[in-house]
C-alpha angles and dihedrals in degrees: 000000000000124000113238121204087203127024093199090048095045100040089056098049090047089043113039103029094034093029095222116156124229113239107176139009109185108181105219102187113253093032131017118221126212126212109198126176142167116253112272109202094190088069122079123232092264110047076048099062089031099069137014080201098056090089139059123259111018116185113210124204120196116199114195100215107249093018086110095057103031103109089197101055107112084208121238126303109248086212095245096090130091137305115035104003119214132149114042123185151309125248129218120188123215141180106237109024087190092057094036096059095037085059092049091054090042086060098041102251112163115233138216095195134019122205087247085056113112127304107326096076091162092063141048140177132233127200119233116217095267092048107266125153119244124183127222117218137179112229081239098062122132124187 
C-alpha cells in the first residue's frame, strides 16, 4: 500500500502511464482506497469483477481525504530518505526498457535513475507523483 497525497493525480499516472486498471475504489470515511492491477487475460469476466484479490500483484493506493488541499502537508516519505531508511521501491517489469523509458520522457515522467545512469544500463527508475521510487525491468531479467 502507498499513500497518495492525490487520488486524480495518482490514478492517472498508475493508469495512463502504467497502464494499470483500477479495479476497485472502497470509500472508507475519513480516507478512499484505491485497488489497481494489471489485466490479467487467464481470469474470466467474472473472477475478475468478483474479487480484487483474484489476481497477482494488486497495488493499493490509500488517499487520506484533504491531504490534497492541505498547504501545510509535507507529503509522505518514500522511505528512501534519511534517516532510517525502509521501503524502497516497486518494480514494474516491461518488454522493451528502451521503449519503455523513451515513452516515459516523452510524458514527462521524472526519473531517479536513466539507463545511462551508472552501472545498471539494463534498468531505470521512475518517480510517482508522490515520490516514490518505481523500478523499470525487462521480463528477461535475472538477478
Amino acid at each position: 500500500m502507498l499513500r497518495i497525497r492525490d487520488p486524480e493525480v495518482s490514478l492517472a499516472f498508475y493508469t495512463e502511464i502504467l497502464g494499470m486498471t483500477l479495479l476497485r475504489k472502497s470509500n472508507m470515511g475519513d480516507f478512499t482506497l484505491y485497488f489497481l492491477a494489471y489485466d490479467d487475460d487467464e481470469l474470466s469476466p467474472d473472477e475478475k469483477s468478483s474479487s480484487v484479490f483474484a489476481r497477482q500483484g494488486v497495488l493499493e493506493l490509500t488517499h487520506n481525504h484533504g491531504t490534497e488541499t492541505d498547504p501545510d502537508f509535507r507529503g509522505y516519505s518514500s522511505g528512501n530518505n534519511e534517516p532510517g531508511k525502509g521501503f524502497g521501491h516497486i518494480a514494474i517489469t516491461v518488454a522493451n526498457v528502451e521503449e519503455a523509458c523513451a515513452r516515459f520522457e516523452k510524458l514527462g515522467v521524472p526519473f531517479k535513475k536513466r539507463l545511462s545512469d551508472g552501472k545498471m544500463r539494463h534498468i531505470a527508475f521512475i518517480l510517482d507523483p508522490d515520490g516514490y521510487w518505481i523500478e523499470i525491468v525487462p521480463h528477461t531479467l535475472n538477478v
